[in-house]
KOLMARSE-62389 format. One record per residue (C-alpha): residue number from 0; residue in three letters; x, y negated, z. Coordinates in steps of 0.5 Angstrom, whole numbers, plus 2048, in hexadecimal, padded with zeros to 3 digits. Layout:
KOLMARSE-62389
resi NUM&resn ALA&u X&v Y&w Z
...
END
This chain:
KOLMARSE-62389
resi 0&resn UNK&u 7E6&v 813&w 832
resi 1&resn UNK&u 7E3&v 81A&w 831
resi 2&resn UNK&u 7DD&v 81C&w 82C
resi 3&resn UNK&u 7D8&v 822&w 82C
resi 4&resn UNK&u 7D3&v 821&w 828
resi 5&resn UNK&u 7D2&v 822&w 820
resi 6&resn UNK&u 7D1&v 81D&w 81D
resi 7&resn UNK&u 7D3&v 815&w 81E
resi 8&resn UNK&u 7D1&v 814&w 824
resi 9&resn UNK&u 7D8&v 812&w 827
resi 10&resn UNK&u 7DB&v 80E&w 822
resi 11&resn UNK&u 7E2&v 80D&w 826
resi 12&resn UNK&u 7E6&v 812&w 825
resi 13&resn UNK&u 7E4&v 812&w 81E
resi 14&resn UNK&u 7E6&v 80A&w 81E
resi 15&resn UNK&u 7EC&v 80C&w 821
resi 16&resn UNK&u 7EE&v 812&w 81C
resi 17&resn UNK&u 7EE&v 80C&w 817
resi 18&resn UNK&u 7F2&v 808&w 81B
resi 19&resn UNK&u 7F8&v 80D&w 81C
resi 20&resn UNK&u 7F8&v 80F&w 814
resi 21&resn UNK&u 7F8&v 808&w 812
resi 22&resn UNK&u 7FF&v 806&w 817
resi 23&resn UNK&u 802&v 80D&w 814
resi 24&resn UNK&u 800&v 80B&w 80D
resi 25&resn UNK&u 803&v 804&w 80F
resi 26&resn UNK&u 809&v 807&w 811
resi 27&resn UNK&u 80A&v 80A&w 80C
resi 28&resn UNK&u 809&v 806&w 807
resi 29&resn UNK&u 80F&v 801&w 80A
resi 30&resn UNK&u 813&v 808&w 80A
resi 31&resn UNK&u 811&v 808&w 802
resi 32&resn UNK&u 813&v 800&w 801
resi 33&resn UNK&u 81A&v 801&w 802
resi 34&resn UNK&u 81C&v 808&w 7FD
resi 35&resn UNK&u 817&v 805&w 7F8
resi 36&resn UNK&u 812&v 80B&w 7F8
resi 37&resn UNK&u 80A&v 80B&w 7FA
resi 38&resn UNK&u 80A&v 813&w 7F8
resi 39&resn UNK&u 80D&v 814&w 800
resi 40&resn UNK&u 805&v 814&w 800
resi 41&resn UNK&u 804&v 81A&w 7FD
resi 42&resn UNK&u 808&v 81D&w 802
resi 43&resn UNK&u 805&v 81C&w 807
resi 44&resn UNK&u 7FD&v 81D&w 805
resi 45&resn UNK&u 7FD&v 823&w 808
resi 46&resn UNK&u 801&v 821&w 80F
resi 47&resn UNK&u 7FC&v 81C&w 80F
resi 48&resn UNK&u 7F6&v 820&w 810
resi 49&resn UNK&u 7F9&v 824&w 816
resi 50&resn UNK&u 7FB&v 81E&w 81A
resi 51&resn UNK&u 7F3&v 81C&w 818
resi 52&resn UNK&u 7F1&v 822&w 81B
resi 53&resn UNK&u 7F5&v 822&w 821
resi 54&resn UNK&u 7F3&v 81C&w 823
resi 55&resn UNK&u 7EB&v 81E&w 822
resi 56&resn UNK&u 7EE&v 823&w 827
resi 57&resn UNK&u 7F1&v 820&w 82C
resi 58&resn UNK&u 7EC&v 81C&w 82C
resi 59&resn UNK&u 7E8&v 821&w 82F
resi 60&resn UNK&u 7E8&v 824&w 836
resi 61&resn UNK&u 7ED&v 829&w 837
resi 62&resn UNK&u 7EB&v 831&w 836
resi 63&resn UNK&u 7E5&v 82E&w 833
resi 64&resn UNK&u 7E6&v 82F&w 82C
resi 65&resn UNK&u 7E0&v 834&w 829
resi 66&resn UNK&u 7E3&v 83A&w 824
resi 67&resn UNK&u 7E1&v 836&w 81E
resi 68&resn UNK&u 7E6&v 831&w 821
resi 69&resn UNK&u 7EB&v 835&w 822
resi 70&resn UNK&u 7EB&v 839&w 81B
resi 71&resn UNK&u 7EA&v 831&w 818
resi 72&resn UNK&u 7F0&v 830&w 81B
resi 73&resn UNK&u 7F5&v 836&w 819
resi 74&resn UNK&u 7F2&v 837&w 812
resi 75&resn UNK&u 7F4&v 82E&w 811
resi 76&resn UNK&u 7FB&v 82F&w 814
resi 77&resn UNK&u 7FD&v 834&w 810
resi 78&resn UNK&u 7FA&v 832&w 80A
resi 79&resn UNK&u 7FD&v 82A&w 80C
resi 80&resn UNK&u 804&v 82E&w 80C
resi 81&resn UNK&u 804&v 832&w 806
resi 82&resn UNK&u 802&v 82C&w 802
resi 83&resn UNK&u 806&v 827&w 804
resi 84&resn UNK&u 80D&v 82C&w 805
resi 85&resn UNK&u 80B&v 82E&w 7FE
resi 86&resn UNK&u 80B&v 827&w 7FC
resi 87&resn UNK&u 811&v 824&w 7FF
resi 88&resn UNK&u 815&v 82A&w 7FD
resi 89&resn UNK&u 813&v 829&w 7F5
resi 90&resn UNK&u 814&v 822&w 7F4
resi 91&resn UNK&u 81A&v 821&w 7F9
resi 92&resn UNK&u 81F&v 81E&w 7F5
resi 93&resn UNK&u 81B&v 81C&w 7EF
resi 94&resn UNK&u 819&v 814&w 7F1
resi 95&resn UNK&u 813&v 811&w 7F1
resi 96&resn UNK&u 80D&v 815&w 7EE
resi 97&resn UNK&u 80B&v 813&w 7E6
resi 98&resn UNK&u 804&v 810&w 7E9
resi 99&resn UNK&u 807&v 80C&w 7ED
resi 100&resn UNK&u 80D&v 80A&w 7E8
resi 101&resn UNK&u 807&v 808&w 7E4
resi 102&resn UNK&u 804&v 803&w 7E9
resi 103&resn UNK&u 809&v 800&w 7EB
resi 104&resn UNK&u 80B&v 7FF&w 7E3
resi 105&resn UNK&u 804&v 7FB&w 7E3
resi 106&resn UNK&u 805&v 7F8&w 7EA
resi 107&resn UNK&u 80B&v 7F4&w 7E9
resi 108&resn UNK&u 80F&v 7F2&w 7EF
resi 109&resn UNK&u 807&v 7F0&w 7F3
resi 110&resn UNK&u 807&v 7F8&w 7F3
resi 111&resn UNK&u 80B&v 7F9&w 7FA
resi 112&resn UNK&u 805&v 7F5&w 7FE
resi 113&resn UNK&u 7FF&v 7F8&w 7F9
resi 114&resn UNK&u 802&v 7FF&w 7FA
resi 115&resn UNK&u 7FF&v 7FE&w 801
resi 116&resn UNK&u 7F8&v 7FE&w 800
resi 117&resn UNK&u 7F7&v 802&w 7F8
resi 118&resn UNK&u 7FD&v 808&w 7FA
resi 119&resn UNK&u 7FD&v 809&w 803
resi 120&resn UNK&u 7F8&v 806&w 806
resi 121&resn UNK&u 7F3&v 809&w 801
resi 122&resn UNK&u 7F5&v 810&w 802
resi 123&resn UNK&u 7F6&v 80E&w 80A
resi 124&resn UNK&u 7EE&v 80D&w 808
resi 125&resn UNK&u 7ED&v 814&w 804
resi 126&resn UNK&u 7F0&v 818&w 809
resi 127&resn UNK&u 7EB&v 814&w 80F
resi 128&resn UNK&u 7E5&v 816&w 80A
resi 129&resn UNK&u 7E7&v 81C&w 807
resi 130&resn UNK&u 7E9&v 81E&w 80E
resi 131&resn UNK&u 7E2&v 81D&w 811
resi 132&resn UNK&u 7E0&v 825&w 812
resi 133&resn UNK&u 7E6&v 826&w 817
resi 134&resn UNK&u 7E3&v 81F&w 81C
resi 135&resn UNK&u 7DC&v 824&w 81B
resi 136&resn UNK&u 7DF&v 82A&w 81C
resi 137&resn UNK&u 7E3&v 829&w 821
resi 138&resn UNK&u 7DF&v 824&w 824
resi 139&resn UNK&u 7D9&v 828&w 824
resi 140&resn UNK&u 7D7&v 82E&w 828
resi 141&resn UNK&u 7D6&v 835&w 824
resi 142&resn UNK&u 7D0&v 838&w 825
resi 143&resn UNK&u 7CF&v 83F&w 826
resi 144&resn UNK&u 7CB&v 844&w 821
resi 145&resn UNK&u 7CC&v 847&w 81A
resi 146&resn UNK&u 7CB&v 841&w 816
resi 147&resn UNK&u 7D1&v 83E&w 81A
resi 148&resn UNK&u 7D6&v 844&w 819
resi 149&resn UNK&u 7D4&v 845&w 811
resi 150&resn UNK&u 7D5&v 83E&w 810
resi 151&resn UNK&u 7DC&v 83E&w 813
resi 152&resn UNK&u 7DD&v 844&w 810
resi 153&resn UNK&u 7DB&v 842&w 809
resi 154&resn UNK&u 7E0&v 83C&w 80B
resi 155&resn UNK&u 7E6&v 840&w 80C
resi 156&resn UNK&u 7E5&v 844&w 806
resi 157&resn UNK&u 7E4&v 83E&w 803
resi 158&resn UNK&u 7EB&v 83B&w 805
resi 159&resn UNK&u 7EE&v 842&w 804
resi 160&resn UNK&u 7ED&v 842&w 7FD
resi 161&resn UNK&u 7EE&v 83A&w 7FC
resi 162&resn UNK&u 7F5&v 83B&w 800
resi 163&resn UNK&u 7F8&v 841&w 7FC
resi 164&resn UNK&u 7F6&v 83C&w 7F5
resi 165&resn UNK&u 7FA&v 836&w 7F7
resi 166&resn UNK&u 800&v 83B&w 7FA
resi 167&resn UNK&u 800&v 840&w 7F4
resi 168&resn UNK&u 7FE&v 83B&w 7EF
resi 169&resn UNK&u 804&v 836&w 7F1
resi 170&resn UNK&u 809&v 83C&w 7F3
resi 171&resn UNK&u 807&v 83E&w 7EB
resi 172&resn UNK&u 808&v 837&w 7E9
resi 173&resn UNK&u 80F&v 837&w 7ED
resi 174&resn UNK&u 812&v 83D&w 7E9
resi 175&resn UNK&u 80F&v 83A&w 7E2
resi 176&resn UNK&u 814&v 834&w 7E2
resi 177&resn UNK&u 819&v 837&w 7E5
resi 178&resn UNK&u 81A&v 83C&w 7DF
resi 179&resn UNK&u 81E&v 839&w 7D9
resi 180&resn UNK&u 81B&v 83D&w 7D4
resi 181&resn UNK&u 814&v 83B&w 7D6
resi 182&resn UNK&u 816&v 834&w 7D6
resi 183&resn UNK&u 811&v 82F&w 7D3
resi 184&resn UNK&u 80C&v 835&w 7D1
resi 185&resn UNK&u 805&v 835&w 7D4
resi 186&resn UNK&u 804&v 83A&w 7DB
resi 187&resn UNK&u 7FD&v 83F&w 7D9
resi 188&resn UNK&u 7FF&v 844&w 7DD
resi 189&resn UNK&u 7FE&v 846&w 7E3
resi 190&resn UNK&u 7F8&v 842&w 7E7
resi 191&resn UNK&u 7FA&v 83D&w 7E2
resi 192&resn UNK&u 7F6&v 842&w 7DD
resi 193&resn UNK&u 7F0&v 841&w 7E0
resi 194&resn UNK&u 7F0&v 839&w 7E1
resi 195&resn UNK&u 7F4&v 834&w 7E0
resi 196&resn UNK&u 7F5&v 831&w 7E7
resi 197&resn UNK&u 7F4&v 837&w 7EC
resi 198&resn UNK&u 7F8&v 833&w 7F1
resi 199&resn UNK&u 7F2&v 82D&w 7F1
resi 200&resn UNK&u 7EE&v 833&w 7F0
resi 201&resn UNK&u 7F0&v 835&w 7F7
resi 202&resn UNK&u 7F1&v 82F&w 7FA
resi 203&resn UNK&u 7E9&v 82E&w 7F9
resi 204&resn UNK&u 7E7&v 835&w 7FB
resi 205&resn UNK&u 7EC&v 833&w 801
resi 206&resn UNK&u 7E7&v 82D&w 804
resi 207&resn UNK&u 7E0&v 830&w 802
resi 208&resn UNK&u 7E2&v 835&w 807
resi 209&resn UNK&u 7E5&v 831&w 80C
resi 210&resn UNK&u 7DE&v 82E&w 80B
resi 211&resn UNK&u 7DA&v 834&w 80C
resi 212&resn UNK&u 7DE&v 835&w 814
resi 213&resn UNK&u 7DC&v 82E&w 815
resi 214&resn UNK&u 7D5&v 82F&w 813
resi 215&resn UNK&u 7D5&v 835&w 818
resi 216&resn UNK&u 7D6&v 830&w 81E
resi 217&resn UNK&u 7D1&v 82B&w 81B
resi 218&resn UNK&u 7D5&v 828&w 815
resi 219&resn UNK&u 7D1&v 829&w 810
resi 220&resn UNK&u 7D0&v 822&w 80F
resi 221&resn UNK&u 7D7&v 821&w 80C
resi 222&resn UNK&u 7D6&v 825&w 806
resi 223&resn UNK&u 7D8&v 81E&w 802
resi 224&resn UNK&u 7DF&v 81F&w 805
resi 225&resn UNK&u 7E1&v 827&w 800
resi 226&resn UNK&u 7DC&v 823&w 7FB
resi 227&resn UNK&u 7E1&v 81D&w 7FA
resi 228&resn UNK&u 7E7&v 821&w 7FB
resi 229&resn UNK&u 7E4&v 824&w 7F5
resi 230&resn UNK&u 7E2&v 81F&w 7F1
resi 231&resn UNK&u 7E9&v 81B&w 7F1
resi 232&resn UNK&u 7ED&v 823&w 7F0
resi 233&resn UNK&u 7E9&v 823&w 7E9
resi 234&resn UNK&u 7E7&v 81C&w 7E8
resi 235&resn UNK&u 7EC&v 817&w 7EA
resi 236&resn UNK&u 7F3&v 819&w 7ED
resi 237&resn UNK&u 7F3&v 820&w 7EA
resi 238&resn UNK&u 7F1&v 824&w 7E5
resi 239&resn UNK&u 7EF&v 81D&w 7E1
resi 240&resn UNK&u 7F5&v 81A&w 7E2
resi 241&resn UNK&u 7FB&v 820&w 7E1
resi 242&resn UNK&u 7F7&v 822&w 7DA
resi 243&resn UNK&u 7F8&v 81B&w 7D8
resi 244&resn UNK&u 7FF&v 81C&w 7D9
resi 245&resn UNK&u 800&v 823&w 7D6
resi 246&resn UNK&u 7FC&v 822&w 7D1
resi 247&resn UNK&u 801&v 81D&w 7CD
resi 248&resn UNK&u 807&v 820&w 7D0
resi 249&resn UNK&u 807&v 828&w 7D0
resi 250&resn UNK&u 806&v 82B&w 7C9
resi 251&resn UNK&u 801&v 831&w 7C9
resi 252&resn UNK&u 7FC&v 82E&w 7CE
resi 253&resn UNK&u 7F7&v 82C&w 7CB
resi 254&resn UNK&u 7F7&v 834&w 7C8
resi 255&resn UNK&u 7F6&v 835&w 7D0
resi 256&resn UNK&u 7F1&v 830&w 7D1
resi 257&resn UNK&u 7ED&v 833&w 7CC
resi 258&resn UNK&u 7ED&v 83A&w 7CF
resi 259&resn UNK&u 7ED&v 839&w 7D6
resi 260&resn UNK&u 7E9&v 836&w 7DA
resi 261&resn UNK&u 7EB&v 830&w 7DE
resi 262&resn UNK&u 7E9&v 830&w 7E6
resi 263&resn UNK&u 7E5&v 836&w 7E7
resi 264&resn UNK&u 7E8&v 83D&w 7E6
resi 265&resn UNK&u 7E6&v 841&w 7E1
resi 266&resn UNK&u 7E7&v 847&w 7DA
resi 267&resn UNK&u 7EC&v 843&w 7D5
resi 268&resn UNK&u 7E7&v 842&w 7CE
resi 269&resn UNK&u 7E9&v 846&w 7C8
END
């Protein structure tokens, strides 16, 4: 069952991988059935990426995971943790997520058995692509040079600033709701003066360094994984998707979205 070169050279471990997500998710989803609510999902994207990577590293000999690996490891679990504690504790409580509730208002009473495809098995197959920097870091072997140490270090860097958009910016918005005199007003301070979702923001920035140390032991062929993750921050089931939203229901918004920028972050126009 190990692997040692990047690349697809061994696909059983990376075969395998998809397996354990896709029993997880399948799990899950029978849990979902009964209390009637699909978003458990969103709850456990984050705890999906570090059992992936644990298994990636399981499949490996033991003590033979490279530096690479080994920061790949410790940065997804952190990240995975935060992300999915976050989650929970936010919507703990407060039933099943409007997106879901919209599809199941247009699926009817079939919505139970095609919840398993279109909502878990999907993200079971998001987390196995996305996820491919950690099969080739953790896989892979690291090099020794320069190149080498400048890549992970760019990658961390990355991660760093990534990781303190998505906590600051998600604290920031916590402490926005909580306060009834700020109720129902747009949040512009803050990171949110200068984008509109620095938690996606972050999330993106998180992944592209996460690349970059794969990319250090041989991964740099994954690059479509941070590239996907982007596309569907900004373009799918992000920003594209959230703005729909705010924009007919949060007076002020389309103020906000004339002046700040949406994604990346930037100086508020006049």
């Amino acid at each position: 069952m190990a692997f040692h070169q990047p690349g697809l050279t061994n696909l059983t471990p990376l075969l395998e991988g998809l397996a354990v997500l896709a029993a997880g998710f399948f799990a899950l989803w029978l849990a979902s059935l009964p209390l009637r609510d699909a978003s458990l999902v969103d709850r456990v994207w984050g705890l999906a990426f570090i059992v992936l990577a644990a298994w990636y590293a399981w499949a490996r000999p033991a003590g033979e995971i490279p530096i690479a690996g080994q920061l790949l490891l410790l940065l997804v679990t952190i990240w995975g943790l935060r992300l999915s504690i976050h989650l929970t504790r936010r919507n703990w409580g407060k039933g099943e997520d409007y997106r879901y509730a919209a599809m199941r208002a247009r699926r009817g009473p079939r919505f139970w058995l095609v919840s398993l495809g279109t909502v878990f098995l999907l993200q079971a197959g998001l987390v196995w692509v996305i996820g491919m920097p950690l099969y080739a870091g953790i896989g892979g072997a690291t090099p020794a040079g320069t190149g080498t140490w400048v890549l992970m270090v760019a990658g961390v860097t990355f991660w760093i600033v990534g990781f303190g958009f998505e906590t600051v910016g998600d604290r920031q918005l916590a402490r926005h709701r909580a306060d009834p005199a700020r109720r129902g007003r747009v949040l512009d301070t803050g990171l949110w003066h200068y984008t509109r979702h620095p938690n996606y923001f972050g999330d993106a920035m998180v992944w592209w360094g996460l690349w970059l140390i794969a990319a250090a032991a041989g991964g740099a062929w994954t690059v479509f994984a941070p590239a996907l993750m982007t596309l569907f921050l900004m373009r799918v089931s992000g920003v594209a998707l959230l703005e729909k939203q705010l924009l007919e229901t949060r007076p002020g918004y389309r103020d906000y979205v004339a002046r700040t920028n949406a994604f990346f972050p930037w100086v508020p126009r006049a």
